[in-house]
C-alpha positions in Angstrom: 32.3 -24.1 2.8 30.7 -21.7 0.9 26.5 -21.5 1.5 24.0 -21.0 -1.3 22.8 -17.6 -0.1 26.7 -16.7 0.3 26.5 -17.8 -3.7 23.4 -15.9 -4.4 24.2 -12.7 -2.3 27.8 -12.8 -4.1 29.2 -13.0 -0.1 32.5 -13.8 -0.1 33.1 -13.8 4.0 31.1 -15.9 6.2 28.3 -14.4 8.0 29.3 -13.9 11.8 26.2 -16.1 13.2 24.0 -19.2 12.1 21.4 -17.3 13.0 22.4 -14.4 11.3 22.7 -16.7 7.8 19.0 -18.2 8.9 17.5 -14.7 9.3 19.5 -13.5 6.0 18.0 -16.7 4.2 14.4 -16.1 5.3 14.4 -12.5 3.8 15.9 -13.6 0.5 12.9 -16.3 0.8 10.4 -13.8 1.2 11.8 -11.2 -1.3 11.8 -13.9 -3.9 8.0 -15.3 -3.1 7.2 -12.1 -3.0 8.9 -10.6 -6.7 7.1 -14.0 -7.8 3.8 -13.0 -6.3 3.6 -9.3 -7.3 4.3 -10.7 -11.6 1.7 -13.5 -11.0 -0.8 -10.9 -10.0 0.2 -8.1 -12.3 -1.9 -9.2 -15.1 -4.9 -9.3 -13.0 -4.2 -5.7 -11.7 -3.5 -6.4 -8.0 -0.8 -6.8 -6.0 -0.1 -9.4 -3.4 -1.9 -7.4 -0.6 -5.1 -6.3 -2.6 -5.4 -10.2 -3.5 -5.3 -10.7 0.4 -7.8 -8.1 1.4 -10.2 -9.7 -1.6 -10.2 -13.1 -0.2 -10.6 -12.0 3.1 -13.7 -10.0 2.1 -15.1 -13.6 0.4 -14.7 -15.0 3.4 -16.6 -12.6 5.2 -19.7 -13.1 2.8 -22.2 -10.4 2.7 -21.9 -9.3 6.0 -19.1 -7.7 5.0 -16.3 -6.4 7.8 -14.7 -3.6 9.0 -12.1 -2.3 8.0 -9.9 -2.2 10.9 -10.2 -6.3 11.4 -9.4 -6.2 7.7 -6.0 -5.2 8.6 -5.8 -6.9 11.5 -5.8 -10.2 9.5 -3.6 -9.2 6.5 -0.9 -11.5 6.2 1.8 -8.5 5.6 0.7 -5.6 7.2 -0.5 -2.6 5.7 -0.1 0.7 7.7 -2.6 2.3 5.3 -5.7 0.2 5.0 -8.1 3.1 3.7 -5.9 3.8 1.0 -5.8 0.1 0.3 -9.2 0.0 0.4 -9.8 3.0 -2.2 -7.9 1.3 -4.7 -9.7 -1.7 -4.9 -13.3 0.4 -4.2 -11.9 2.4 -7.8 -11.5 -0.9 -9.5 -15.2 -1.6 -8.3 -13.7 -5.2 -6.7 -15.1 -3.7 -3.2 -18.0 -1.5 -1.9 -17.9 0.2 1.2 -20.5 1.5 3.8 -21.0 3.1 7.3 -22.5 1.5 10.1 -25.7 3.0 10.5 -25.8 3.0 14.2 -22.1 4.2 14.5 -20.7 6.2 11.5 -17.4 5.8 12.7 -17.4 2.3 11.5 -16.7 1.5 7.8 -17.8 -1.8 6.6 -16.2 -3.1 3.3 -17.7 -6.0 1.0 -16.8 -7.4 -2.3 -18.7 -7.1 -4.9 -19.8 -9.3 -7.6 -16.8 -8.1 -10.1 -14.6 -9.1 -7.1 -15.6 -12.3 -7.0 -15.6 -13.1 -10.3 -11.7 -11.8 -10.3 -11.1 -14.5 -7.4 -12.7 -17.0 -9.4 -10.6 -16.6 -12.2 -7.6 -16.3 -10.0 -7.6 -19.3 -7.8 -6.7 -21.8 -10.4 -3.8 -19.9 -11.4 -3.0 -18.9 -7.3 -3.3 -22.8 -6.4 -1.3 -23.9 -9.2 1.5 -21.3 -8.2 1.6 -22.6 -4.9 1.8 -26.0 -5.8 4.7 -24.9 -8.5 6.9 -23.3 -5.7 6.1 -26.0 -3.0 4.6 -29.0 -4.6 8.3 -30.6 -4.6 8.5 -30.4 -0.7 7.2 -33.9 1.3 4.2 -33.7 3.6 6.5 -33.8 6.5 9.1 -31.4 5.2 6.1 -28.5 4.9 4.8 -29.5 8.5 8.0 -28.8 9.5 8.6 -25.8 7.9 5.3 -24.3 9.8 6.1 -25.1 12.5 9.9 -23.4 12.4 8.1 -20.4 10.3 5.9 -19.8 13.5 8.2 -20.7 15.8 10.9 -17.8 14.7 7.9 -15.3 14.1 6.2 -16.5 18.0 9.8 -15.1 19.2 9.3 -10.9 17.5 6.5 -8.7 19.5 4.6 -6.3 17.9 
């Protein structure tokens, strides 16, 4: 029997593993969210990643954070944070600033523009989610987690 990625992926042998076909099937999950994600947040001139680091920065409030635990809590990592970070500081979403007492530390926070961008965006963001998952049961999504972490708990960085 013939799978759905098979179908999608134009595969005409089977693949040599279940695991392999699972692993193969999470990637073409994740490219798909991911093409989705980067047109939803085209119009608003960010990607995926800049949408992350924006609503991480709310979060943080004024205090702001640095920009190394910026990255550290990125969903998909970003090897280059500081260019990241200039991006959004040219779109004036973001305003950074050195730690007085150590200028080796950089401190980013958003800014009123970048808020306002959020603001607009989280109707549209929480409608997308609820478009792409909205169909799935209570259960089915806790279950999906909790596979999602379990797969991920078994790769080291």
């Amino acid at each position: 029997m013939v799978s759905k990625l098979q179908e999608e992926i134009k595969q005409t042998r089977p693949f040599v593993t279940l695991e392999e076909e699972a692993l193969l099937n999470i990637r073409r999950t994740s490219d798909r969210l991911q093409h989705y994600s980067q047109q939803l947040f085209k119009p608003h001139g960010v990607t995926p990643t800049q949408y992350n680091v924006l609503r991480i920065l709310r979060g943080a409030g004024d205090a702001g954070m640095r920009c190394s635990e910026i990255g550290e809590r990125l969903v998909s990592s970003d090897p280059d944070i500081t260019r990241l970070l200039d991006r959004l500081q040219k779109q004036k979403l973001i305003k950074r600033k050195r730690d007085p007492k150590d200028r080796r530390v950089i401190y980013a926070t958003i800014t009123a523009e970048g808020l306002r961008l959020l603001k607009d965006m989280d109707p549209v963001v929480n409608d997308s989610v609820k478009e792409i998952l909205g169909h799935m049961s209570r259960e089915k999504l806790t279950t999906l987690i909790a596979l999602l972490e379990e797969a991920r708990g078994s790769v080291t960085d």
